[in-house]
N, CA, C and O atoms as CSV, one atom per row, in Angstrom:
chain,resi,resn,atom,element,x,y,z
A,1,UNK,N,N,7.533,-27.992,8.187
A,1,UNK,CA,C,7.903,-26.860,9.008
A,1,UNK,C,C,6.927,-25.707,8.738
A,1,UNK,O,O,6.532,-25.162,7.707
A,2,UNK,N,N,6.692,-25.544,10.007
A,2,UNK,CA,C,5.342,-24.224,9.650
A,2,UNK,C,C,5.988,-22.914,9.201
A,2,UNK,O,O,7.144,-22.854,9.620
A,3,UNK,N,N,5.542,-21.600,8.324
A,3,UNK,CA,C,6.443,-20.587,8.517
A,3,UNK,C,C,6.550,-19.737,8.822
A,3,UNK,O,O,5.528,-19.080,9.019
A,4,UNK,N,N,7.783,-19.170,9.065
A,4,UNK,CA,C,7.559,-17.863,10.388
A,4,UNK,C,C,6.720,-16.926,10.269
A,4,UNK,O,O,6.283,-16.851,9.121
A,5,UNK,N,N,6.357,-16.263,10.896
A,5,UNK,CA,C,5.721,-15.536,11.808
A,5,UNK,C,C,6.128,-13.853,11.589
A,5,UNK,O,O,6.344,-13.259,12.646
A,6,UNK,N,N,6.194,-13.421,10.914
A,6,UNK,CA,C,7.022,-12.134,11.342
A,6,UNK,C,C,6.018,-10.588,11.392
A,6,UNK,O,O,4.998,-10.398,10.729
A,7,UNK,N,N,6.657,-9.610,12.377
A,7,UNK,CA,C,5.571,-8.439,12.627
A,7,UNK,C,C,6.719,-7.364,11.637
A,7,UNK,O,O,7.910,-7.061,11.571
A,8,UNK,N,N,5.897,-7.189,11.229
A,8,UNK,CA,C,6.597,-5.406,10.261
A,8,UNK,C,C,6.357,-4.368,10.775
A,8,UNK,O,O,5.139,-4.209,10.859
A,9,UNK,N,N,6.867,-3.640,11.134
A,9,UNK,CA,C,6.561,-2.377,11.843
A,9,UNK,C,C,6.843,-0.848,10.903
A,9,UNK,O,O,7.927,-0.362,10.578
A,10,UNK,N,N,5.790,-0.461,10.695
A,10,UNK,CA,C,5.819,0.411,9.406
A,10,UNK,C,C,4.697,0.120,7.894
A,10,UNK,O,O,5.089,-0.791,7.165
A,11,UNK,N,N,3.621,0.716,7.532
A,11,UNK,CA,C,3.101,0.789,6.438
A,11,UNK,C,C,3.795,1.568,5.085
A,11,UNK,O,O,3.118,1.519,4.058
A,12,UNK,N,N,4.705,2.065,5.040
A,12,UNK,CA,C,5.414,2.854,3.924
A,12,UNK,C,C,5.681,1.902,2.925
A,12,UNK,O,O,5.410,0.753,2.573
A,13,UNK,N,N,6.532,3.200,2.536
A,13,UNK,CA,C,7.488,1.951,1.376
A,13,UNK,C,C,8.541,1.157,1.476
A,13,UNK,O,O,9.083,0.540,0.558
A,14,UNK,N,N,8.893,1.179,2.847
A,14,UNK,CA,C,9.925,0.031,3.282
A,14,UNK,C,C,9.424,-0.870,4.011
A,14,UNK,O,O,9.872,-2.007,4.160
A,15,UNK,N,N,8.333,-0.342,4.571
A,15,UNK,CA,C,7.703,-1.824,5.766
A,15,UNK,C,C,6.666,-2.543,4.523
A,15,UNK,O,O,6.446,-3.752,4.446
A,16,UNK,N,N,6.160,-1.598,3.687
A,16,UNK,CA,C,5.585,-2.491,2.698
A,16,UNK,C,C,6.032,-3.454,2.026
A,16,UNK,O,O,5.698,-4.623,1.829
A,17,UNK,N,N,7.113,-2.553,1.597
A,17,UNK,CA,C,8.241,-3.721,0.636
A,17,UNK,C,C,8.992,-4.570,1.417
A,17,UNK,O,O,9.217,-5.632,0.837
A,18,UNK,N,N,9.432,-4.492,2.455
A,18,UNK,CA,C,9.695,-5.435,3.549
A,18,UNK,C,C,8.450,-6.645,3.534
A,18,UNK,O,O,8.400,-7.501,2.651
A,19,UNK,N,N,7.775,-6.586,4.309
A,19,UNK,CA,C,6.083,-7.467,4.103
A,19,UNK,C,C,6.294,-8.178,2.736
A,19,UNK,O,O,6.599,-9.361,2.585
A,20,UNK,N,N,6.095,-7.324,1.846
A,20,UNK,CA,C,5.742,-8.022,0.518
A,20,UNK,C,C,6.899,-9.200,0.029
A,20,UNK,O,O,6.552,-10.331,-0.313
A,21,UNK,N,N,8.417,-8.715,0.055
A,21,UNK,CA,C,9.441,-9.729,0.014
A,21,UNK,C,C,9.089,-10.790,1.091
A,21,UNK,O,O,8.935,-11.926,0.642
A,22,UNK,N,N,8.913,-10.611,2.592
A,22,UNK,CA,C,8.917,-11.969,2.703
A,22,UNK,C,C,8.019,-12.644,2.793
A,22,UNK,O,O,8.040,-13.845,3.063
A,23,UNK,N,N,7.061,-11.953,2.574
A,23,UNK,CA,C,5.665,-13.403,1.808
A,23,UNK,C,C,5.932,-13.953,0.874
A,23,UNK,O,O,5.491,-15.090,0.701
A,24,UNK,N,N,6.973,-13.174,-0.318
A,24,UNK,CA,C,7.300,-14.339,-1.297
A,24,UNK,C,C,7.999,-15.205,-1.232
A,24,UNK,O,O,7.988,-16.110,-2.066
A,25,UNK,N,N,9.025,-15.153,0.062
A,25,UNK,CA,C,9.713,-15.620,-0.023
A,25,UNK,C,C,8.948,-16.876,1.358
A,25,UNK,O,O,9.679,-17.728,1.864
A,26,UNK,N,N,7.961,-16.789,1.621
A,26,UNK,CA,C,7.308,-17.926,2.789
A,26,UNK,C,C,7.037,-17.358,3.918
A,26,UNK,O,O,6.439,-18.082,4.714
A,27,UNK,N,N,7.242,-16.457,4.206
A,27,UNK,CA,C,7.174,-15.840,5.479
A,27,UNK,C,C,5.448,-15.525,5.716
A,27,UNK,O,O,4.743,-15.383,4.717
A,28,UNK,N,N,4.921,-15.443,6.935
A,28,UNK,CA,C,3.765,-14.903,7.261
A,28,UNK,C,C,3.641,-13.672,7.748
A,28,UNK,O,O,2.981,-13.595,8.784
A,29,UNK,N,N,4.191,-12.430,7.201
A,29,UNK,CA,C,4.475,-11.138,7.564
A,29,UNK,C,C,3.006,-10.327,8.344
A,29,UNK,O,O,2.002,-10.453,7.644
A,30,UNK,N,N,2.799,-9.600,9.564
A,30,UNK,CA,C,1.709,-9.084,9.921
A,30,UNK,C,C,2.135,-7.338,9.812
A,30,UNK,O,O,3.070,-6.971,10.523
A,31,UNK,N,N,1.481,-6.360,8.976
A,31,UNK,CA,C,2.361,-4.955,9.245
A,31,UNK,C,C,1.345,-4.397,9.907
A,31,UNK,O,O,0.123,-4.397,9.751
A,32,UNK,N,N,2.107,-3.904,10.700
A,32,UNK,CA,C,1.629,-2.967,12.005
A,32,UNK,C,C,1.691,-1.428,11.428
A,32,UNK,O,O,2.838,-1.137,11.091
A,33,UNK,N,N,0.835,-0.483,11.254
A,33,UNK,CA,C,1.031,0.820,10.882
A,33,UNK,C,C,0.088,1.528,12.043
A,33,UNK,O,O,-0.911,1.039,12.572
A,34,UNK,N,N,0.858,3.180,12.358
A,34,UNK,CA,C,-0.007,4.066,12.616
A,34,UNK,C,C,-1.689,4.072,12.193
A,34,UNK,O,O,-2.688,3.775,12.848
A,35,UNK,N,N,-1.517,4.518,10.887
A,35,UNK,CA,C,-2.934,5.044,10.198
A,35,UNK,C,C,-3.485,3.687,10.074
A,35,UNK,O,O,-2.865,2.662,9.790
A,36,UNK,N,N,-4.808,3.831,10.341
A,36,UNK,CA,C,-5.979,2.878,10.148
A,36,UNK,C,C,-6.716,3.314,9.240
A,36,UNK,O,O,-7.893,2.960,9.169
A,37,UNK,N,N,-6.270,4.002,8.540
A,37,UNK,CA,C,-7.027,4.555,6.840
A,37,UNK,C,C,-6.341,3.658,5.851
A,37,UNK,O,O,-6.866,2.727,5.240
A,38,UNK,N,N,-5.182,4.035,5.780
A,38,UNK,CA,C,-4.768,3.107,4.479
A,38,UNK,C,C,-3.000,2.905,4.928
A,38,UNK,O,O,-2.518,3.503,5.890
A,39,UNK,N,N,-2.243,2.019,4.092
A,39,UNK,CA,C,-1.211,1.877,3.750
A,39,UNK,C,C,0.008,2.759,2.670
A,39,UNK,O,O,-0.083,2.663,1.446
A,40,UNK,N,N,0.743,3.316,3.119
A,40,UNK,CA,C,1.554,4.036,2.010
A,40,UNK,C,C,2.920,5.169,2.915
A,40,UNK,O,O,4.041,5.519,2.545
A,41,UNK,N,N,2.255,5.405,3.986
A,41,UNK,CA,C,3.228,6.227,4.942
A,41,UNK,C,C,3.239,7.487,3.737
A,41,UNK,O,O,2.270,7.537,2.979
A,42,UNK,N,N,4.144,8.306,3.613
A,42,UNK,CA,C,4.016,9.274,2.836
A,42,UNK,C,C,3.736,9.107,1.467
A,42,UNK,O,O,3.660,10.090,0.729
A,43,UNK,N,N,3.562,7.875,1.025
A,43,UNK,CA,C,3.323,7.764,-0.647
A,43,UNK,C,C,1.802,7.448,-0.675
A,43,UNK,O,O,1.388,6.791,-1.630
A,44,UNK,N,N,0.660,7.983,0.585
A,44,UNK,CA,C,-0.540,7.371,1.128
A,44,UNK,C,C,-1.337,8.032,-0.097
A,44,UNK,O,O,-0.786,8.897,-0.778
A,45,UNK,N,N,-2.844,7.541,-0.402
A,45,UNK,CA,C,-3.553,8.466,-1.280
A,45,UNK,C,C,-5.438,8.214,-0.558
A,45,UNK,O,O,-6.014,7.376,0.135
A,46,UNK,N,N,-5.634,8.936,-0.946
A,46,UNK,CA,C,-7.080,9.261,0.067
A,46,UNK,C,C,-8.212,9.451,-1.107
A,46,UNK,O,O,-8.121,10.254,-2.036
A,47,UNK,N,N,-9.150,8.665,-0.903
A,47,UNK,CA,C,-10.661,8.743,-1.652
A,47,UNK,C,C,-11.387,9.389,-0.966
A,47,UNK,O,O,-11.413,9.494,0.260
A,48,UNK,N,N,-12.309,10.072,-2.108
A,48,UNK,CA,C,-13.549,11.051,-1.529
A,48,UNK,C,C,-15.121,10.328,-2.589
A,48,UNK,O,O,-15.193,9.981,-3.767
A,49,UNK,N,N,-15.966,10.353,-1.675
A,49,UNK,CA,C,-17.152,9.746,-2.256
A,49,UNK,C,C,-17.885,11.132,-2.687
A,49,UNK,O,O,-17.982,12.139,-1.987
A,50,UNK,N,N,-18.408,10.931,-4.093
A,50,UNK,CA,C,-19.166,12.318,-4.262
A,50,UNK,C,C,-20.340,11.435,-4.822
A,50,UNK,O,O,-20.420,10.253,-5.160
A,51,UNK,N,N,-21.406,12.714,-4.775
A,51,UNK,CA,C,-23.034,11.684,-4.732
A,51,UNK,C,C,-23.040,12.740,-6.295
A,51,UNK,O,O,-22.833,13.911,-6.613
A,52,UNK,N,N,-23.496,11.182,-7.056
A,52,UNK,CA,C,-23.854,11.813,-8.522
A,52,UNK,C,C,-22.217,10.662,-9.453
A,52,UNK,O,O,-21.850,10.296,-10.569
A,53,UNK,N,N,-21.948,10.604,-8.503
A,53,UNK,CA,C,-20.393,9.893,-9.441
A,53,UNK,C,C,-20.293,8.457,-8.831
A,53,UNK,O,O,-19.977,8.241,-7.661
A,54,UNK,N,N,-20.656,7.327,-9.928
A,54,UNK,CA,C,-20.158,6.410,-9.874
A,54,UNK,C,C,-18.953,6.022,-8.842
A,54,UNK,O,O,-19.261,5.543,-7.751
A,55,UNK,N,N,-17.590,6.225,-9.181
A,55,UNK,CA,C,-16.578,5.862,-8.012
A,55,UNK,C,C,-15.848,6.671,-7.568
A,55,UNK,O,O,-15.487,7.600,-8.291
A,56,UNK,N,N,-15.430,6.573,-6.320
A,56,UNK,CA,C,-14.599,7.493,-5.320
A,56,UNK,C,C,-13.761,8.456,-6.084
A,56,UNK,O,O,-13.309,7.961,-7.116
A,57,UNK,N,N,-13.455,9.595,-5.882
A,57,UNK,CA,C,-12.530,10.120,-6.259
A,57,UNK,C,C,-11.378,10.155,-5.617
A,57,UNK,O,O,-11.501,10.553,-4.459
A,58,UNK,N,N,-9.990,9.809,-6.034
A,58,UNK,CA,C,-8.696,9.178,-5.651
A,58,UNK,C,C,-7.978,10.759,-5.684
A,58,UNK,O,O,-8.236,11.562,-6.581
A,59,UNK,N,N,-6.988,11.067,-4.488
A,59,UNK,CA,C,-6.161,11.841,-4.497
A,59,UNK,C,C,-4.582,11.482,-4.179
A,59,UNK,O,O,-4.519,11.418,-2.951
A,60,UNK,N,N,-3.715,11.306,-4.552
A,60,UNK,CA,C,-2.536,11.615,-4.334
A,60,UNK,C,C,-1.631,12.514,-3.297
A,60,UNK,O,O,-0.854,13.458,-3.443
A,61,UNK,N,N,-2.068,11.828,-2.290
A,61,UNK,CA,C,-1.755,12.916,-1.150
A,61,UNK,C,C,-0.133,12.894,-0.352
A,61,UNK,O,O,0.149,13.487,0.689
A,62,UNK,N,N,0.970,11.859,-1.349
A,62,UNK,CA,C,2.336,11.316,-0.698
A,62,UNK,C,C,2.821,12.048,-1.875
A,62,UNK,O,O,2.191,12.850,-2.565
A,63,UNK,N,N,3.977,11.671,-1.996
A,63,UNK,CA,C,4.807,11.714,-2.938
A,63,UNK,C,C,4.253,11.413,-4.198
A,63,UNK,O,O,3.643,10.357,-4.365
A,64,UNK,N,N,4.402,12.229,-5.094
A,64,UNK,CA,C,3.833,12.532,-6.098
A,64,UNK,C,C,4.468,11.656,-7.736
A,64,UNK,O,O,3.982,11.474,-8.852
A,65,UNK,N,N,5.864,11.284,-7.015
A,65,UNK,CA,C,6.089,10.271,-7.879
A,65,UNK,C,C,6.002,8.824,-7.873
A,65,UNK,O,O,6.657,8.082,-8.605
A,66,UNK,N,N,5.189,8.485,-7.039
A,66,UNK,CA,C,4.956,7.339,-7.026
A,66,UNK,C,C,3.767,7.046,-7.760
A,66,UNK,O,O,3.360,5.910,-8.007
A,67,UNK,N,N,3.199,8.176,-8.117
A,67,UNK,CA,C,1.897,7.929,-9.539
A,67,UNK,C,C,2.513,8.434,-10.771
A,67,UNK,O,O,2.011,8.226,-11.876
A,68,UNK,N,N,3.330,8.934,-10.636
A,68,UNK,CA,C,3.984,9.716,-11.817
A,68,UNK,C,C,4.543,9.129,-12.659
A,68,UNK,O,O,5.468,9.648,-13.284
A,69,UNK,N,N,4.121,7.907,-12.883
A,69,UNK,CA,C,4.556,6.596,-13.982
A,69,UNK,C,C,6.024,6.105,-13.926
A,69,UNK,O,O,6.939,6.836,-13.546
A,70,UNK,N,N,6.219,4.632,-14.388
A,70,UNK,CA,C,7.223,3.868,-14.455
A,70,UNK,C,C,7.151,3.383,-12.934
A,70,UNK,O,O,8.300,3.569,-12.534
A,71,UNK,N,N,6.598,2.994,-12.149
A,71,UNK,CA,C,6.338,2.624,-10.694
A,71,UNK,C,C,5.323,1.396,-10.494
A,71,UNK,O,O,4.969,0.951,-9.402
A,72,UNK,N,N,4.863,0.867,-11.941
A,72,UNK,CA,C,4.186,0.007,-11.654
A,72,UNK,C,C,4.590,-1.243,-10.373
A,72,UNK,O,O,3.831,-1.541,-9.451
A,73,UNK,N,N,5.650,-1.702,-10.559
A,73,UNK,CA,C,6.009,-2.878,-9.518
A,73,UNK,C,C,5.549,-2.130,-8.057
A,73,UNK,O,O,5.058,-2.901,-7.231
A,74,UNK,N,N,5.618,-1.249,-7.815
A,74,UNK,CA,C,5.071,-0.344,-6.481
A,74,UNK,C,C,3.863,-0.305,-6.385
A,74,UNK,O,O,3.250,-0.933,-5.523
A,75,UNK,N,N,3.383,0.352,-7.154
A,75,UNK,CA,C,1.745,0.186,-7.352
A,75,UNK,C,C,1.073,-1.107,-7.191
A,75,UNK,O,O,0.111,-1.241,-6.434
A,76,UNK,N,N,1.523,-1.980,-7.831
A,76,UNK,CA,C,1.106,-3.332,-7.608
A,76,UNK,C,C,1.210,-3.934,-6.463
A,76,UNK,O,O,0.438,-4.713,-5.906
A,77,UNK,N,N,2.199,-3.527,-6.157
A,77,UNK,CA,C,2.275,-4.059,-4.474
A,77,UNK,C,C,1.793,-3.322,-3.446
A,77,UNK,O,O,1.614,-3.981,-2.421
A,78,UNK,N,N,1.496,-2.056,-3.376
A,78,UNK,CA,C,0.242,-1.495,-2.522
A,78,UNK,C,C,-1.081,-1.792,-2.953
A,78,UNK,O,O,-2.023,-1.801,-2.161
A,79,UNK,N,N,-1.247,-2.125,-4.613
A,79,UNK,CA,C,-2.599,-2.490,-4.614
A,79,UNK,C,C,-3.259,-4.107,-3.731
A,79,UNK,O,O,-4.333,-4.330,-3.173
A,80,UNK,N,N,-1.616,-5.264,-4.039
A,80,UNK,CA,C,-2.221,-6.111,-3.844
A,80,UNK,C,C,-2.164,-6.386,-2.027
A,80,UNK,O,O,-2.043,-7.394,-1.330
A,81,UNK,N,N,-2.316,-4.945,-1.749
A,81,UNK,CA,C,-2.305,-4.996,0.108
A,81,UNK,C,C,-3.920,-4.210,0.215
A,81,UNK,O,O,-4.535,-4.205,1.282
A,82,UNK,N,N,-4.320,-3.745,-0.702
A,82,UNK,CA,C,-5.475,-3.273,-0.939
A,82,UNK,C,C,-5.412,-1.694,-0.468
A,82,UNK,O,O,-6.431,-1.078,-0.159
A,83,UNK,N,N,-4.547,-1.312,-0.457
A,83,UNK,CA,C,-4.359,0.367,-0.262
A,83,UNK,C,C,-4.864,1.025,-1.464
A,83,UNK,O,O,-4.357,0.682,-2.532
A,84,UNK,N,N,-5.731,1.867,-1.465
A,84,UNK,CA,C,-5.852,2.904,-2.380
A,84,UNK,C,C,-4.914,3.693,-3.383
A,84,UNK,O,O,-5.135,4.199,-4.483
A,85,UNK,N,N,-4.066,3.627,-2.787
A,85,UNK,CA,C,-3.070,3.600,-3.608
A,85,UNK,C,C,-2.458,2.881,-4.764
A,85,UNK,O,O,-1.561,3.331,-5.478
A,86,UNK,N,N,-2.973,1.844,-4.863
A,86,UNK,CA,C,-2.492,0.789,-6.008
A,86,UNK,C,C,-3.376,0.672,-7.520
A,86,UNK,O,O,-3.165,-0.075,-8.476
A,87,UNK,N,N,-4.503,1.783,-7.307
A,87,UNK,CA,C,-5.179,2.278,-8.008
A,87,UNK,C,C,-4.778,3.286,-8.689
A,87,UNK,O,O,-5.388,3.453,-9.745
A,88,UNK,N,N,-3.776,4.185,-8.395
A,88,UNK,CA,C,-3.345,5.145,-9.025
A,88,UNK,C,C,-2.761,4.593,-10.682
A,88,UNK,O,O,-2.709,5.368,-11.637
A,89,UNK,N,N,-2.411,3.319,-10.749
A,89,UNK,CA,C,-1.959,2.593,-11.772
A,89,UNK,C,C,-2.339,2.888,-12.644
A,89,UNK,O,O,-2.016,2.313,-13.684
């Protein structure tokens, strides 16, 4: 049996965490978001390239506790969607 198919509607922290449960659970989840920058809905975080510095500089531009430690399982799961955000870790 092939497995479903499903569209998520929302990049946050519920369409994320939505997505992320049912891929573990077999599902082929696709999330549909507004922003074509990154993933996070208000918990989003934004890089700036500066010339002279090795790597991007990361800002925290959502909710402020979602870097504010003990959030790893969150973090991990925006990182492993590749949002900038999962770097805050």
């Amino acid at each position: 049996m092939a497995a479903p198919r499903v569209a998520v509607v929302g990049g946050g922290l519920a369409g994320s965490a939505c997505a992320s449960l049912l891929a573990a659970h077999g599902a082929l989840p696709t999330l549909f978001d507004l922003s074509k920058r990154t993933l996070g809905g208000r918990a989003s975080a934004s890089s700036v390239a500066v010339e002279g510095v090795a790597q991007p500089l990361l800002f925290d531009t959502g909710c402020q506790f979602v870097a504010d430690g003990g959030n790893d399982a969150l973090l991990s799961m925006f990182d492993g969607a590749g949002s900038p955000i999962g770097a805050l870790k």
